[in-house]
N, CA, C and O of each residue as an XYZ file, in Angstrom:
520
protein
N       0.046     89.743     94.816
C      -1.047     89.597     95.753
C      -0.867     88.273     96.456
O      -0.146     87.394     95.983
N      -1.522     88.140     97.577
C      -0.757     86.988     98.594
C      -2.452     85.822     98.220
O      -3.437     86.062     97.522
N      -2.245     85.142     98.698
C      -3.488     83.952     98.401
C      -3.379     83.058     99.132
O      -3.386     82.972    100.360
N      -3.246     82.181     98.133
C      -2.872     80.923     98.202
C      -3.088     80.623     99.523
O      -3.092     79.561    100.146
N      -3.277     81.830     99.842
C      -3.430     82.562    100.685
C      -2.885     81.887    101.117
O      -2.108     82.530    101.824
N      -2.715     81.018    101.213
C      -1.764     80.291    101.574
C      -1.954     79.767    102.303
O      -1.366     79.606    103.373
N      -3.255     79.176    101.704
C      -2.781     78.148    103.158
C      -2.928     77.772    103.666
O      -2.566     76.619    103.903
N      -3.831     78.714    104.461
C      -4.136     78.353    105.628
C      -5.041     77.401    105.439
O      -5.118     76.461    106.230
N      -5.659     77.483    104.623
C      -7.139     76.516    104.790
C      -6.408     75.037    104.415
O      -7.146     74.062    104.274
N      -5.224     74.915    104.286
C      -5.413     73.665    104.461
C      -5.502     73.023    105.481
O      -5.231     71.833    105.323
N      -5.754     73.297    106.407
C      -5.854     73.141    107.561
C      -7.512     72.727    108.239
O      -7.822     71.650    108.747
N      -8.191     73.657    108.096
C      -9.363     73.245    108.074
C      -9.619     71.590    108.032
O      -9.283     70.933    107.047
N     -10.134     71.096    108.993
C     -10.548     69.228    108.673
C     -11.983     69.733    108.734
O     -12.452     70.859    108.896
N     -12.521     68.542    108.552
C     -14.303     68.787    108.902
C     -14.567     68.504    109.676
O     -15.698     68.060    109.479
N     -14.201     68.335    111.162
C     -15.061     69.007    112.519
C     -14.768     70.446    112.146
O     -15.728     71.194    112.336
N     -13.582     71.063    111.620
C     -13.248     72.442    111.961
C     -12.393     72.675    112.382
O     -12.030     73.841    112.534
N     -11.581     71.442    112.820
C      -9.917     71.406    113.370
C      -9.170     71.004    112.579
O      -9.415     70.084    111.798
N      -7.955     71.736    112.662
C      -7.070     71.110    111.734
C      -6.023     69.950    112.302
O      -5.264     70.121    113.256
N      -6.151     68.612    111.436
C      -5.518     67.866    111.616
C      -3.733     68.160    112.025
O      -2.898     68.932    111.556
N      -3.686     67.015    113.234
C      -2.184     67.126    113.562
C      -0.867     67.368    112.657
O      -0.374     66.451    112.000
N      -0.488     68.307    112.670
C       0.808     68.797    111.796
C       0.788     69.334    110.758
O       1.751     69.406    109.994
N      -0.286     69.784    110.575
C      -0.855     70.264    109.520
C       0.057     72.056    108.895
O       0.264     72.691    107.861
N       0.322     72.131    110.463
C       0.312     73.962    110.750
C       1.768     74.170    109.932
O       2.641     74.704    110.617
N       2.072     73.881    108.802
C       3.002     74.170    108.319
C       3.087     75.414    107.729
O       2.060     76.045    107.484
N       4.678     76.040    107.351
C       4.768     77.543    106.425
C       4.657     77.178    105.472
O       5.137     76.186    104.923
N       3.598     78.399    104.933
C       3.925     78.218    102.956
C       4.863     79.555    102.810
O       5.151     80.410    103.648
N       5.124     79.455    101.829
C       5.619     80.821    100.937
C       5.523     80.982     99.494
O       5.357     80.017     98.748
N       5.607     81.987     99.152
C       5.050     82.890     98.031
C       5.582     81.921     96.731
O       5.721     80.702     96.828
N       5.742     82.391     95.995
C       6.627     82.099     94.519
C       8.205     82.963     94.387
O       9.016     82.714     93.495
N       8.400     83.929     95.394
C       9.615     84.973     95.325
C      10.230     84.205     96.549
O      11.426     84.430     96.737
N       9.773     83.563     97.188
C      10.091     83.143     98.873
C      10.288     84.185     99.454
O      11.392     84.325     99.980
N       9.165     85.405     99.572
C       9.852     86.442    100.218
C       8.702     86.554    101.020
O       8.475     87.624    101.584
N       8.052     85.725    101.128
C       7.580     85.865    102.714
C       6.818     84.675    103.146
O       6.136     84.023    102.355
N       6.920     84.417    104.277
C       6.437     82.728    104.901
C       5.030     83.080    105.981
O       5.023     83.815    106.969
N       3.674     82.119    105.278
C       3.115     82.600    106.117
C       2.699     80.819    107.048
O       3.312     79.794    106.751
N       1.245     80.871    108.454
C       1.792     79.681    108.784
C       0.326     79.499    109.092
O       0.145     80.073    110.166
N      -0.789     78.984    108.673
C      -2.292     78.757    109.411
C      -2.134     78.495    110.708
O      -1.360     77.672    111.197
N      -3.009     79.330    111.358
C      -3.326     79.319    112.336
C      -5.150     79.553    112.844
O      -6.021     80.348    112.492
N      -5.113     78.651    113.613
C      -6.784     78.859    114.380
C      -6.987     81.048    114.700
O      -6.219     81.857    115.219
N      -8.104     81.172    114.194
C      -8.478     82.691    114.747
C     -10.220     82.474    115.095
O     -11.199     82.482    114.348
N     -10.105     82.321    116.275
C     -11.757     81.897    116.684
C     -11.784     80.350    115.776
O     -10.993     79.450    115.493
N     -13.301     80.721    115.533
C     -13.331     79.723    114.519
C     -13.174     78.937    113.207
O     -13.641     77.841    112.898
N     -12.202     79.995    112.345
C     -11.924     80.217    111.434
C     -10.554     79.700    111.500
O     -10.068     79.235    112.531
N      -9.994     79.782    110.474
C      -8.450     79.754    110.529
C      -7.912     81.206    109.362
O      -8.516     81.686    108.402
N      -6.796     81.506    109.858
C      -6.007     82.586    109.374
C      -4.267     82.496    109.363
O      -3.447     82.260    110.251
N      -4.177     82.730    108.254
C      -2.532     82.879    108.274
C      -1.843     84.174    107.959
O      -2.045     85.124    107.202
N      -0.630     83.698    109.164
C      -0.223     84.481    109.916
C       1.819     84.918    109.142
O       2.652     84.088    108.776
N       1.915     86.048    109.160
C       3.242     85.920    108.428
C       4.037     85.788    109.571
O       3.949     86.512    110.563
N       5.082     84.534    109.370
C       6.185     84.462    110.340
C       7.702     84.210    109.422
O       8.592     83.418    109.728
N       7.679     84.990    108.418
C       8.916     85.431    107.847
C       9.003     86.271    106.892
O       8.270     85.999    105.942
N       9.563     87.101    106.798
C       9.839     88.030    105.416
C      11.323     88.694    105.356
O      11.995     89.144    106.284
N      11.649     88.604    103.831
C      13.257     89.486    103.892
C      13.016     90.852    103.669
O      11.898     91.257    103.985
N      13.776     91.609    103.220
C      14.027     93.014    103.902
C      12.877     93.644    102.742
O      12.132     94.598    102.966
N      12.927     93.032    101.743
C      12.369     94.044    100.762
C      10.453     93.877    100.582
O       9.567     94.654    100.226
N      10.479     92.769    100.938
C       8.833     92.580    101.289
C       8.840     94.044    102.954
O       8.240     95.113    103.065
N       9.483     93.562    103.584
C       9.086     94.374    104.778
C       8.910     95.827    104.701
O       8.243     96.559    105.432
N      10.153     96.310    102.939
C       9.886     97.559    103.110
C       8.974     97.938    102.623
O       8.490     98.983    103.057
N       8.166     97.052    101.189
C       7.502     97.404    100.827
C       5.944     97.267    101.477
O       4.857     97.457    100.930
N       6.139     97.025    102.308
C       4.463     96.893    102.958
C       4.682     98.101    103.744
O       3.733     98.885    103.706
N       5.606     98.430    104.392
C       6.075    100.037    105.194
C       5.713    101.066    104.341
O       5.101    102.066    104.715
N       6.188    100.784    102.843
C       5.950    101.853    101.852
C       4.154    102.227    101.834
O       3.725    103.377    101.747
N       3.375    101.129    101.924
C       2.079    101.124    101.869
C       1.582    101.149    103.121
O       0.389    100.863    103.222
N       2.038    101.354    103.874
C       1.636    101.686    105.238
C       1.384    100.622    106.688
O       0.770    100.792    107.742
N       2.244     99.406    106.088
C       2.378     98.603    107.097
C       3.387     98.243    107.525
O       4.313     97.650    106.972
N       3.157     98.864    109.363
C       5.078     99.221    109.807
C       5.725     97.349    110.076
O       6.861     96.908    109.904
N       4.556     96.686    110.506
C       5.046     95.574    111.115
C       4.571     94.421    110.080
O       3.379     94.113    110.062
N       5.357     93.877    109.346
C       4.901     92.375    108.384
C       5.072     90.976    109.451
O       4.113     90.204    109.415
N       5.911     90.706    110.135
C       5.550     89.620    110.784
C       4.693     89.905    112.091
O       4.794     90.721    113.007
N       3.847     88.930    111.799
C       2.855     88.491    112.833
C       1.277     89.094    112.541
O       0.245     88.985    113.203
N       1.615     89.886    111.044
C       0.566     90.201    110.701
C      -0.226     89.598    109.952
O       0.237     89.341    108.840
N      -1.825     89.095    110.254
C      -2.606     88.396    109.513
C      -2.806     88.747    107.910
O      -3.479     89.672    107.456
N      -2.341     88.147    107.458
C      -2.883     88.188    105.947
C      -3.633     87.915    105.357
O      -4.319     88.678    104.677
N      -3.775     86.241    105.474
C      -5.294     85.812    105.243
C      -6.141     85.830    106.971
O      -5.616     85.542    108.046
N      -7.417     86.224    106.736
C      -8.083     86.435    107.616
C      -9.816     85.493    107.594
O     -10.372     85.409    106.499
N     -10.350     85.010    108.554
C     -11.681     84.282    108.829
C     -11.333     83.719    107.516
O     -11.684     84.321    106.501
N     -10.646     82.572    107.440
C     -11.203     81.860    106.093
C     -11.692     80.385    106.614
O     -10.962     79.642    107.270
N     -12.975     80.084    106.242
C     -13.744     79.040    107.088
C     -14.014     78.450    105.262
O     -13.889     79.068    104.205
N     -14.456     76.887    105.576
C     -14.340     75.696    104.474
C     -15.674     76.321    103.868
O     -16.641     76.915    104.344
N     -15.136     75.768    102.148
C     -16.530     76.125    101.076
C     -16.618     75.742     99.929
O     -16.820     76.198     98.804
N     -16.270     74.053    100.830
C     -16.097     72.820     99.641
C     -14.975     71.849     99.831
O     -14.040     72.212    100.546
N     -14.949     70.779     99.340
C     -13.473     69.842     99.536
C     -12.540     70.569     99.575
O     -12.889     71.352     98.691
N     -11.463     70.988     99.966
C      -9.994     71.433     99.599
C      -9.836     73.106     99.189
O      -8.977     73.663     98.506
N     -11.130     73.698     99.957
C     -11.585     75.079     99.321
C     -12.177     75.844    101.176
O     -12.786     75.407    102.153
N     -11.497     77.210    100.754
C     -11.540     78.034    101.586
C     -12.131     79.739    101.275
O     -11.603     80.460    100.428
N     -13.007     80.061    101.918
C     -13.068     81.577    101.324
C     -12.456     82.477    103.080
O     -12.194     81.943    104.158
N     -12.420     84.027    102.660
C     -12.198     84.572    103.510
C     -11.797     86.182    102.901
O     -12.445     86.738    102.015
N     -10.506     86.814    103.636
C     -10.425     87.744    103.154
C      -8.894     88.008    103.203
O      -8.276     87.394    104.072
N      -8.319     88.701    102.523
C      -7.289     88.530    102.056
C      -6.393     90.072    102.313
O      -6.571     91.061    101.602
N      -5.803     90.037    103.016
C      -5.137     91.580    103.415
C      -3.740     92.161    102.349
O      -2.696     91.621    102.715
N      -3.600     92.831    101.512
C      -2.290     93.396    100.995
C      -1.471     94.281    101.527
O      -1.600     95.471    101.241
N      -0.480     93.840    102.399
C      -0.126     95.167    103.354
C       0.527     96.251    102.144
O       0.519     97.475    102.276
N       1.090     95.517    100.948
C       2.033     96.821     99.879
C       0.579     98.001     99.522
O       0.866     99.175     99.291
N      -0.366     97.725     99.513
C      -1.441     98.669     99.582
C      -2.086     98.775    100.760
O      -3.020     99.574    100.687
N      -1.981     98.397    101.558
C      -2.804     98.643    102.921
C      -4.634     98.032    102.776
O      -5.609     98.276    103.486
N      -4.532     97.473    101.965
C      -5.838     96.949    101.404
C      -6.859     95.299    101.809
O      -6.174     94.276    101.807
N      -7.928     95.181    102.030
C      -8.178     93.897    102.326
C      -9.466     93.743    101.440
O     -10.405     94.538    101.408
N      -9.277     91.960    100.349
C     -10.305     92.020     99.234
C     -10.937     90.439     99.316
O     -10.143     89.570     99.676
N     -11.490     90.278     99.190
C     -12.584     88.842     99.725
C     -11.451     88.027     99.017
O     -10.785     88.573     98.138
N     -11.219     86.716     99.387
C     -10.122     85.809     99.107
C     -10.523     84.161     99.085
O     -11.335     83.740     99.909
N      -9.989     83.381     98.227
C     -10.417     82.040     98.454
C      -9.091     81.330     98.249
O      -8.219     81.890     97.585
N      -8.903     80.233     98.734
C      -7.480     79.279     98.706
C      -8.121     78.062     98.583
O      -9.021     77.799     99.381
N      -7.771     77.157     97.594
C      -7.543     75.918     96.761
C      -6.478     75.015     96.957
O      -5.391     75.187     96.406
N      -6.755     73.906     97.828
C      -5.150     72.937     97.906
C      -5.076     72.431     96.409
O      -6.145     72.111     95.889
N      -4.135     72.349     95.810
C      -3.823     72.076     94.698
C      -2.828     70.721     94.243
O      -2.581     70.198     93.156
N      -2.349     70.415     95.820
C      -1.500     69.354     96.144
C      -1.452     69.326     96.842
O      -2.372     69.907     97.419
N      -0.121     68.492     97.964
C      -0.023     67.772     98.713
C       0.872     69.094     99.408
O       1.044     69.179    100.624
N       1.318     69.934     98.582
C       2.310     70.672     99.026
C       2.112     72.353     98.181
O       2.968     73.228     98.045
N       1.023     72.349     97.837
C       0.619     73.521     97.076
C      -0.806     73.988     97.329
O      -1.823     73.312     97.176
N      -0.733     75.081     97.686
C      -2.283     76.029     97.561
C      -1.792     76.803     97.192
O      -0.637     77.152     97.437
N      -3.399     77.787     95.743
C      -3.374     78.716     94.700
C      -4.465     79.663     95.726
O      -5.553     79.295     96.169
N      -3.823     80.901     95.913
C      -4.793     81.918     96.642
C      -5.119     83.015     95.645
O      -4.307     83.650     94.972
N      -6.639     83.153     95.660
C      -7.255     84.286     94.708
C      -7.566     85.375     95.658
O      -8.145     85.221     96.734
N      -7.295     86.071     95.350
C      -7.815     87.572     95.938
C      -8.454     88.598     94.660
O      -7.850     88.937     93.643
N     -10.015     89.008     95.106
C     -10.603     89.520     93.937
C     -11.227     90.949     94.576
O     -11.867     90.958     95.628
N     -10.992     91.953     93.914
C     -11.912     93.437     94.301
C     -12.906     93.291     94.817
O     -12.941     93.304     96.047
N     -14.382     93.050     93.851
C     -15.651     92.507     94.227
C     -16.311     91.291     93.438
O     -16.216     90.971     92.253
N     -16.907     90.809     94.336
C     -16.792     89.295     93.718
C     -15.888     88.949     92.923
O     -14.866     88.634     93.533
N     -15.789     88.849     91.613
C     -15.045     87.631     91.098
C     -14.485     88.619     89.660
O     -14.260     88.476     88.458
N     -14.459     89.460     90.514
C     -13.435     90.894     89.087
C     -12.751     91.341     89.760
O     -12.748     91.682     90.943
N     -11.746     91.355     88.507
C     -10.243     91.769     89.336
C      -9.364     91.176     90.301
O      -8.928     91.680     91.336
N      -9.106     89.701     89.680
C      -8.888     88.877     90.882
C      -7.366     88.768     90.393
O      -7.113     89.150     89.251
N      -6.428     88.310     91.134
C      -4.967     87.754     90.927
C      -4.928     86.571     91.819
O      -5.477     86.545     92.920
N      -4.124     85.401     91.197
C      -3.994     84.664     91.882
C      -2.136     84.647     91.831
O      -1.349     85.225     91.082
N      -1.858     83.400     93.370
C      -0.919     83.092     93.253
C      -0.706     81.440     93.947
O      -1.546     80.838     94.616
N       0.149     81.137     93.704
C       0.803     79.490     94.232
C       1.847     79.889     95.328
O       2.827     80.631     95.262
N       1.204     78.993     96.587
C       1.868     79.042     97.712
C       2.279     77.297     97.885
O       1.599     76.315     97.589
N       3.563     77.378     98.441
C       4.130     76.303     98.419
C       4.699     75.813     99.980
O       5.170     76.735    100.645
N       4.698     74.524    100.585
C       4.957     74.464    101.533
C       6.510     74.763    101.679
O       7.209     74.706    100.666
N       7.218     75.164    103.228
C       8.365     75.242    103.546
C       8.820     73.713    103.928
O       8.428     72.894    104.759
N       9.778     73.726    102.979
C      10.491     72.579    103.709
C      12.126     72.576    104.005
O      12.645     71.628    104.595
C-alpha cells in the first residue's frame, strides 16, 4: 500500500505553501515507484512520476492502464506538525482509503492508508530520491 504517501505533505508550510525545493521524489521501500508532491487546489497531492515495468503491470492488472501521472495521494491538507491526512488511491486494486503521512525525518515519510477509520490500516516508509 502506498502512503507515506509519500510525501507529499511534506510540503505543506503553514501559510499552505510549500516551501522552496521542497517538491522532491520519494519512493517506496521496493523503489518501484517515485512519487513527487504537488499543489492540487489547495491541498497538496502526489503525483507518480516513475515506475518500472512490474508496478505498471500490476496496477493494469487491477485496472489502472496509466501509473505515471496518476495521483495517488490525493487532497491531503495539514493535521498537526509534520502530519497530513487525505486519501490514498491503490491503483493494484483500483481502490481509494482515507490516508495520513508523517515526516519521520529529514528524508523520510511513513504513509498509513486505513479501510475505515483507523482498521485495517498498512503502513509504509517513503524515502526521498536522491
Amino acid at each position: 500500500m502506498v502512503t507515506g504517501l509519500p510525501m507529499l505533505l511534506l510540503l505543506a508550510g503553514a501559510a499552505g505553501a510549500a516551501p522552496p525545493g521542497l517538491y522532491h521524489s520519494y519512493h517506496n521501500p521496493s523503489n518501484s515507484v517515485h512519487i513527487r508532491p504537488e499543489p492540487c487546489g489547495p491541498n497538496i497531492c502526489g503525483v507518480v512520476v516513475w515506475a518500472n515495468d512490474k508496478a505498471k503491470a500490476d496496477a493494469a492488472k487491477g485496472g489502472t492502464s496509466h501509473l505515471i501521472g496518476l495521483q495517488l495521494f490525493r487532497n491531503f491538507r495539514p493535521d498537526g506538525p509534520d502530519r497530513w491526512k487525505g486519501s490514498v488511491f491503490v491503483p493494484d486494486i483500483n481502490k481509494t482509503f482515507s490516508g495520513r503521512v508523517v515526516r519521520t525525518g529529514d528524508k523520510t515519510l511513513k504513509g498509513t492508508g486505513c479501510l475505515v477509520g483507523k482498521l485495517g490500516c498498512k503502513s509504509q516508509k517513503w524515502m526521498l530520491v536522491e
